[in-house]
C-alpha positions as YAML, in Angstrom:
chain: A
units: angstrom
residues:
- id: 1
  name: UNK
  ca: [5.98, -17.90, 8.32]
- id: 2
  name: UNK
  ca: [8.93, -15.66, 7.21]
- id: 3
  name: UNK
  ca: [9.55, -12.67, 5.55]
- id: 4
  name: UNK
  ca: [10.20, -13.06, 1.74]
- id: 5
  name: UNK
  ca: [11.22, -10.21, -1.12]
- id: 6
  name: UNK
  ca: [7.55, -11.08, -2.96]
- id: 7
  name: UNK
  ca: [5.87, -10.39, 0.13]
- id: 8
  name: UNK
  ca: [5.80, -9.79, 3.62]
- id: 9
  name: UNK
  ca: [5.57, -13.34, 4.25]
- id: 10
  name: UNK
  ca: [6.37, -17.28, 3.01]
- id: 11
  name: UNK
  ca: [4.66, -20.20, 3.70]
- id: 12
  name: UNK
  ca: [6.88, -22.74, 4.95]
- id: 13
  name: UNK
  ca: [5.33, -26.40, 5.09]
- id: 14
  name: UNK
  ca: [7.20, -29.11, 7.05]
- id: 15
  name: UNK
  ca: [5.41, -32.97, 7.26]
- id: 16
  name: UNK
  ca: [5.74, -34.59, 10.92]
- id: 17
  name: UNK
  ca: [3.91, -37.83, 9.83]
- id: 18
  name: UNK
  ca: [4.51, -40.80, 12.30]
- id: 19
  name: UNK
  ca: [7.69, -39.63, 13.28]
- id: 20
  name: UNK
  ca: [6.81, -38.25, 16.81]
- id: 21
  name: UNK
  ca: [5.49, -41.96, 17.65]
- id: 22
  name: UNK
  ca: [8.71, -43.72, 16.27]
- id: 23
  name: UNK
  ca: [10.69, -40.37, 18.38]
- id: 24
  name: UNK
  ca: [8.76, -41.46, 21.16]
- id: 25
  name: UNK
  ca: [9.93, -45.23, 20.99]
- id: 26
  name: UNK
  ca: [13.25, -44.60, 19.75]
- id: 27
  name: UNK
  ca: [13.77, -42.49, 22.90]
- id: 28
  name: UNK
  ca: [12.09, -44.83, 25.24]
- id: 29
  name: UNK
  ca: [15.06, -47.32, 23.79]
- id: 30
  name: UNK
  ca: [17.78, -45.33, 24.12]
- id: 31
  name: UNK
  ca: [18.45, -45.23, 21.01]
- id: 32
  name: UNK
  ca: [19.60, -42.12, 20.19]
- id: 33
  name: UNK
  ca: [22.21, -42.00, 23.36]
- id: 34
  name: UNK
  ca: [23.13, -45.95, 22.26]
- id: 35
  name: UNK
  ca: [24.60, -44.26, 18.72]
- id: 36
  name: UNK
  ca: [26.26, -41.70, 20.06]
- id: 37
  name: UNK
  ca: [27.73, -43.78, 22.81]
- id: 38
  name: UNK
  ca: [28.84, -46.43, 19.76]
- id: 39
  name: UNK
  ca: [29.32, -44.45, 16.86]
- id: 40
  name: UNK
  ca: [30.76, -41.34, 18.25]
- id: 41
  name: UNK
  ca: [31.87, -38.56, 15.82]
- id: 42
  name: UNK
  ca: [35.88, -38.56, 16.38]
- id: 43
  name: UNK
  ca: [36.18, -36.50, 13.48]
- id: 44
  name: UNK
  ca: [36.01, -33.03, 13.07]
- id: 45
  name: UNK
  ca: [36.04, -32.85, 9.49]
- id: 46
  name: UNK
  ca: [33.10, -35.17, 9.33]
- id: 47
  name: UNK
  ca: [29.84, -32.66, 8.99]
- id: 48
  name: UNK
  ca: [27.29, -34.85, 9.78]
- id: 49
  name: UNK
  ca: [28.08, -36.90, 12.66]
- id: 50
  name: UNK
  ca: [27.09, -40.42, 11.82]
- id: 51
  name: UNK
  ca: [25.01, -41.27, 14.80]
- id: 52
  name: UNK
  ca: [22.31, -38.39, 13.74]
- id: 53
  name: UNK
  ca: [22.44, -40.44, 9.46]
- id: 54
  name: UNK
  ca: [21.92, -43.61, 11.51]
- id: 55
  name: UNK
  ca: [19.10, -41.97, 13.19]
- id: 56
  name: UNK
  ca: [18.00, -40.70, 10.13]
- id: 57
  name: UNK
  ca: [18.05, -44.29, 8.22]
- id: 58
  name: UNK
  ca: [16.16, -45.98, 11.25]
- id: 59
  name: UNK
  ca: [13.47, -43.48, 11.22]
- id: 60
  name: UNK
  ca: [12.76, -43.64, 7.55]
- id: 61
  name: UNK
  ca: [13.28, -47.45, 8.12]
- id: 62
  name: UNK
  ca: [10.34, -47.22, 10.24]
- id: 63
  name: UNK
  ca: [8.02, -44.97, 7.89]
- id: 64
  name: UNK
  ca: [8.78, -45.92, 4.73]
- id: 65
  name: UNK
  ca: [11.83, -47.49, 3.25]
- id: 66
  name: UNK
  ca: [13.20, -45.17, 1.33]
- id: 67
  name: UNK
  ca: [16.51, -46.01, -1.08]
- id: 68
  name: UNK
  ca: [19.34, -43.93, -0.05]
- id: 69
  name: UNK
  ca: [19.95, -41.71, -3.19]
- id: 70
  name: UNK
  ca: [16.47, -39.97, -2.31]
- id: 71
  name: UNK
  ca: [17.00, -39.81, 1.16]
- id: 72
  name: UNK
  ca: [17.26, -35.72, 1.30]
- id: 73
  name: UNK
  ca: [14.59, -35.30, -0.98]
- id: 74
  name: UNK
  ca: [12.65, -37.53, 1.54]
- id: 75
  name: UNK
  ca: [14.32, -35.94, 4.90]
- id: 76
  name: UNK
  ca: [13.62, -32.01, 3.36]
- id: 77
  name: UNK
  ca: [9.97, -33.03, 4.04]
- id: 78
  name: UNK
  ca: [10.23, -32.83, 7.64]
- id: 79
  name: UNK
  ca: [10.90, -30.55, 10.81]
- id: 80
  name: UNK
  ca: [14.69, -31.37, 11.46]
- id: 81
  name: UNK
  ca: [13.98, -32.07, 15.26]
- id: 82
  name: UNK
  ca: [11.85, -34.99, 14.21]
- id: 83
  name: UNK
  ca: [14.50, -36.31, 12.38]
- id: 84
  name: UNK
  ca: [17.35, -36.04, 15.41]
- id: 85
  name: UNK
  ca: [18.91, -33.22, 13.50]
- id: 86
  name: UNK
  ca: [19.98, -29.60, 14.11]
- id: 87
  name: UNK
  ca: [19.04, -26.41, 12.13]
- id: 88
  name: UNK
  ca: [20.50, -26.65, 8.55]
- id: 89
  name: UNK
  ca: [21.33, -30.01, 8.72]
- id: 90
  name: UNK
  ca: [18.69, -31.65, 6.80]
- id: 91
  name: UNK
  ca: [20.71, -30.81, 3.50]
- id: 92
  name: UNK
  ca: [23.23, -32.45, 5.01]
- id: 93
  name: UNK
  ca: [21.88, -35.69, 4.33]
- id: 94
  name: UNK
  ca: [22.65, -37.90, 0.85]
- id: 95
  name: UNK
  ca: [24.04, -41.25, 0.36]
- id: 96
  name: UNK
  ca: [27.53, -40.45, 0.63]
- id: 97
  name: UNK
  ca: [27.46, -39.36, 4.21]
- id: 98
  name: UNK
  ca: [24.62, -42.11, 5.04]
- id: 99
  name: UNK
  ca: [27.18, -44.53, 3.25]
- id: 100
  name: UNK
  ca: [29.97, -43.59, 5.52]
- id: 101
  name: UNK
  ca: [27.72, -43.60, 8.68]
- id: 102
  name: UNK
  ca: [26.63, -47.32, 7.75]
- id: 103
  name: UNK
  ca: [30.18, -48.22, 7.71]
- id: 104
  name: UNK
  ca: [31.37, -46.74, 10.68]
- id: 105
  name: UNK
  ca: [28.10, -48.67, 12.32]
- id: 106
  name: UNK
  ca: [29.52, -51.87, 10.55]
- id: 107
  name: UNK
  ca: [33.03, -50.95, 11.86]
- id: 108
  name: UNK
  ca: [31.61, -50.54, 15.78]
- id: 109
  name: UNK
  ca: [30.87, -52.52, 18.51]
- id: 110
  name: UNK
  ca: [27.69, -53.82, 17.28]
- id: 111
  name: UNK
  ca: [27.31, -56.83, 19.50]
- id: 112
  name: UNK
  ca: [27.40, -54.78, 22.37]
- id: 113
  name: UNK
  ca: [25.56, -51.74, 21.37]
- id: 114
  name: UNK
  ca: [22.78, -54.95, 19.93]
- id: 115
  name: UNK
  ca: [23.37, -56.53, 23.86]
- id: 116
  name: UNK
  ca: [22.60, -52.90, 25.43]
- id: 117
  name: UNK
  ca: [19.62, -52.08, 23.26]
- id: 118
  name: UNK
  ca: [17.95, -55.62, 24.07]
- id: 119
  name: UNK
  ca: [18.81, -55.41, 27.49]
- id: 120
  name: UNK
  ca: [16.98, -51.40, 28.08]
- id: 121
  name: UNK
  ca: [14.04, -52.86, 25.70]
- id: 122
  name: UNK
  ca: [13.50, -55.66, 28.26]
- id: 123
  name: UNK
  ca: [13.61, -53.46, 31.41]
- id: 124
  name: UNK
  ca: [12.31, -50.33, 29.38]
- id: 125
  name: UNK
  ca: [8.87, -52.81, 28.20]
- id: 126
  name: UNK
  ca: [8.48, -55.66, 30.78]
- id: 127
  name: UNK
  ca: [9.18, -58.52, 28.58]
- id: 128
  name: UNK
  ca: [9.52, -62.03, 29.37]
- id: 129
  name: UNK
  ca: [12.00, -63.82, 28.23]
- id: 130
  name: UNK
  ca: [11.41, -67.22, 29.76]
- id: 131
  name: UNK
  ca: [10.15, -68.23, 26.41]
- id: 132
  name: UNK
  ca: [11.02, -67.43, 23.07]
- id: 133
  name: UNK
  ca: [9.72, -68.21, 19.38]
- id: 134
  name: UNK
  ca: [12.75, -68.79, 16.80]
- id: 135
  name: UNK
  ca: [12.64, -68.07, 13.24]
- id: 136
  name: UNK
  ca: [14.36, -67.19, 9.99]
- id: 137
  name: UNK
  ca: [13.22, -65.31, 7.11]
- id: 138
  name: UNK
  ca: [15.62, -64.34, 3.36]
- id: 139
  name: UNK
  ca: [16.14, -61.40, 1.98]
- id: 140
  name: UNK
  ca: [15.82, -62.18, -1.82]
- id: 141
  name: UNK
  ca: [18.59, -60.27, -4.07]
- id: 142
  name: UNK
  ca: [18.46, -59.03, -7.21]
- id: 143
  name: UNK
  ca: [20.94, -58.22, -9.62]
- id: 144
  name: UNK
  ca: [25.03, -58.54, -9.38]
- id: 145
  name: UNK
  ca: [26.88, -58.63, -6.23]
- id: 146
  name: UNK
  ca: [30.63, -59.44, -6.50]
- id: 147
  name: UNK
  ca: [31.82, -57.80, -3.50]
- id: 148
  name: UNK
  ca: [29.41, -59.85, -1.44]
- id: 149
  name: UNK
  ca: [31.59, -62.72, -0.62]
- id: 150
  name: UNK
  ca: [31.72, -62.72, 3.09]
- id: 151
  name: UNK
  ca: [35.11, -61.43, 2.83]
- id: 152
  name: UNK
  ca: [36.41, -59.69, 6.24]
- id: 153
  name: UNK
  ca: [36.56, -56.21, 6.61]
- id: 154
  name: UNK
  ca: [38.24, -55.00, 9.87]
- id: 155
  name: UNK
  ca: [38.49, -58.80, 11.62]
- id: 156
  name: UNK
  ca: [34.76, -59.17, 10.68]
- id: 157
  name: UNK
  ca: [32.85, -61.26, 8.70]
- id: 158
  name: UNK
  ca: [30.83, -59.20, 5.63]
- id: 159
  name: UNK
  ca: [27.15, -60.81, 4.67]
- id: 160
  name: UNK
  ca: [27.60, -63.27, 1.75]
- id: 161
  name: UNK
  ca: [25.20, -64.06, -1.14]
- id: 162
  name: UNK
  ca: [24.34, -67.43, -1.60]
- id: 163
  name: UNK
  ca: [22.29, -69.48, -4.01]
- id: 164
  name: UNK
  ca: [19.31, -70.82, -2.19]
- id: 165
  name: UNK
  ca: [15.65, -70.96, -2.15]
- id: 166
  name: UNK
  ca: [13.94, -67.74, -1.15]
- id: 167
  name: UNK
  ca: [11.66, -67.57, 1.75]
- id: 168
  name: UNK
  ca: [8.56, -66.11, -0.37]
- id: 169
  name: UNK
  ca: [8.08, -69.34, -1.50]
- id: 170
  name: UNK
  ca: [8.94, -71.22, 1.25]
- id: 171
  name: UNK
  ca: [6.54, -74.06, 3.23]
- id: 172
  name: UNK
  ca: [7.42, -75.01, 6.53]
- id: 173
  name: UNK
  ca: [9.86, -77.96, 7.75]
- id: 174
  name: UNK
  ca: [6.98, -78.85, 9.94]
- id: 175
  name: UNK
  ca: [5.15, -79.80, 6.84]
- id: 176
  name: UNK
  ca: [8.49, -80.74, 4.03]
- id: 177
  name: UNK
  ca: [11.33, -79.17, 5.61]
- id: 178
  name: UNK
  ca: [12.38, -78.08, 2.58]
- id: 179
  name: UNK
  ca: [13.10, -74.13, 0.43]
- id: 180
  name: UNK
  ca: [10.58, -74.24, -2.42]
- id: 181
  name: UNK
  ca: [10.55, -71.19, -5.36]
- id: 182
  name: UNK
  ca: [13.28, -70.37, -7.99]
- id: 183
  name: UNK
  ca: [16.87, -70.75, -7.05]
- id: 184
  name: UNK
  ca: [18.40, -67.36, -6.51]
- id: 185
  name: UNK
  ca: [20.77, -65.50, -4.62]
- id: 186
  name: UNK
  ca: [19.59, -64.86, -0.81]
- id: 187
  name: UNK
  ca: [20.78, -63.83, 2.61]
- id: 188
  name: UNK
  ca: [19.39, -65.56, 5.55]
- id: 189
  name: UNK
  ca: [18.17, -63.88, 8.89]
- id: 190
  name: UNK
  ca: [17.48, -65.41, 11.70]
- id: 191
  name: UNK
  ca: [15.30, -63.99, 14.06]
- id: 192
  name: UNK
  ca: [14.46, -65.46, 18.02]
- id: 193
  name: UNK
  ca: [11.51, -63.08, 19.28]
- id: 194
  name: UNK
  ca: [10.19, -63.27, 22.70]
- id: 195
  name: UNK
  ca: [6.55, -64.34, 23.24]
- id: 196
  name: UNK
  ca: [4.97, -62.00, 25.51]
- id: 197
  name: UNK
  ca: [4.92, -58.77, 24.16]
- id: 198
  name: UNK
  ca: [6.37, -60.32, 20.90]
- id: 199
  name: UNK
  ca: [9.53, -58.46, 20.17]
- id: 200
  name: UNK
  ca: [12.57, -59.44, 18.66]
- id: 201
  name: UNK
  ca: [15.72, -60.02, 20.92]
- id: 202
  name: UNK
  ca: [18.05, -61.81, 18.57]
- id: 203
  name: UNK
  ca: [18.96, -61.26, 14.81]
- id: 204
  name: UNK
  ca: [22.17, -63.56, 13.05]
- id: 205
  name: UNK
  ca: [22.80, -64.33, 9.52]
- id: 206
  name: UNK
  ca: [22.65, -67.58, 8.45]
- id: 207
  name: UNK
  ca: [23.72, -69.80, 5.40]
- id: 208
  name: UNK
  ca: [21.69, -70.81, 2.95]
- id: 209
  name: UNK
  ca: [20.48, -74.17, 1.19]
- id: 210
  name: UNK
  ca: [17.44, -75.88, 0.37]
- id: 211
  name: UNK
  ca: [16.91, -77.24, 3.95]
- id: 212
  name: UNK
  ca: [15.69, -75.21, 6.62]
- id: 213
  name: UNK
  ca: [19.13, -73.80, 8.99]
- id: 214
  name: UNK
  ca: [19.18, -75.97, 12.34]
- id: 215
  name: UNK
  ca: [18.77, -73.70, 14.46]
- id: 216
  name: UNK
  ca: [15.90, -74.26, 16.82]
- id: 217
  name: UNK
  ca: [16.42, -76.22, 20.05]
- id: 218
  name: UNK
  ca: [14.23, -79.32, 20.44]
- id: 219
  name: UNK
  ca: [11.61, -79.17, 23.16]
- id: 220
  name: UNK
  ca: [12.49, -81.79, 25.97]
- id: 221
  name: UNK
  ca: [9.65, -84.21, 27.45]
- id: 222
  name: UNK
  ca: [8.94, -82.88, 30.88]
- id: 223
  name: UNK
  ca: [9.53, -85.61, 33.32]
...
């Protein structure tokens, strides 16, 4: 409580939510220290430093998917240390700069910092990686996207949208092989988890088109 001119005091109310679990976990990774390292804030001039709106985006990720025009109505519910951020820097937080810290993660290393994260999850958690489960899953799109034409932005490849068959409809290939559901514009994702715990360790885009991307490795006969 604080001192206000109404009264001698004001009720301040701040939500903590899930966020000290996905804090906990998020720590455990590395994660924080992995942004930093990647995404480090060169520029003075920048008041946010775009490892702490990363942070930001992959807790609300977590929670509750939020779009990114109401992310500091969304962040202004919560204690700022839960979020990774600093006294006074909660209003800090809109699209703009979230924008610019998504591009500067776009811009970065991200193979590496991806390598490094899977690497400290394996040791972190135990897992074993002598076998893994493959798979792919689309993210459906809706509405116009001109600039998404896989054009290159700094030597790298941008996501394209393709017409395809979205996954929400989809059987497997064990059973047709085949995209089923209205033809639409997708992006494909795929995915190789590891079986035991079941966490994912790989994540590529893929194109699109009514068959299901080769991308599994056949099973050899043992001998």
């Amino acid at each position: 409580m604080t001192a206000s001119p109404q009264g001698p005091f004001r009720l301040e109310t701040e939500t903590l939510g899930a966020l000290p679990v996905v804090d906990h976990f998020l720590a455990r990774l590395g994660v924080p220290r992995l942004l930093e390292q990647y995404i480090p804030a060169s520029d003075r001039r920048v008041r946010l430093a775009p490892a702490k709106a990363i942070g930001v985006v992959a807790r609300n990720l977590a929670l509750c998917h939020q779009p990114l025009y109401s992310m500091n109505e969304w962040a202004a519910r919560f204690d700022p240390t839960a979020l990774g951020l600093g006294a006074g820097e909660v209003r800090l937080v809109n699209d703009d700069r979230i924008g610019r810290g998504l591009e500067r993660l776009f811009d970065a290393d991200r193979a590496s910092l991806l390598s490094r994260l899977v690497l400290d999850a394996v040791g972190a958690f135990g897992i074993d990686c002598t076998e893994m489960h493959n798979d792919s899953t689309s993210v459906r799109l809706t509405g116009a996207y001109p600039l998404a034409t896989g054009h290159a932005r700094g030597g790298k490849p941008t996501a394209a949208a393709a017409r395809g068959h979205s996954k929400d409809f989809w059987v497997s290939p064990h059973e047709c092989g085949e995209f089923h559901g209205n033809d639409q514009e997708v992006l494909v994702v795929g995915q190789r988890f590891s079986v035991r715990p079941v966490m994912p360790a790989i994540r590529t885009r893929l194109l699109v088109g009514r068959r299901e991307p080769a991308t599994r490795l056949h099973r050899q006969p043992s001998t």
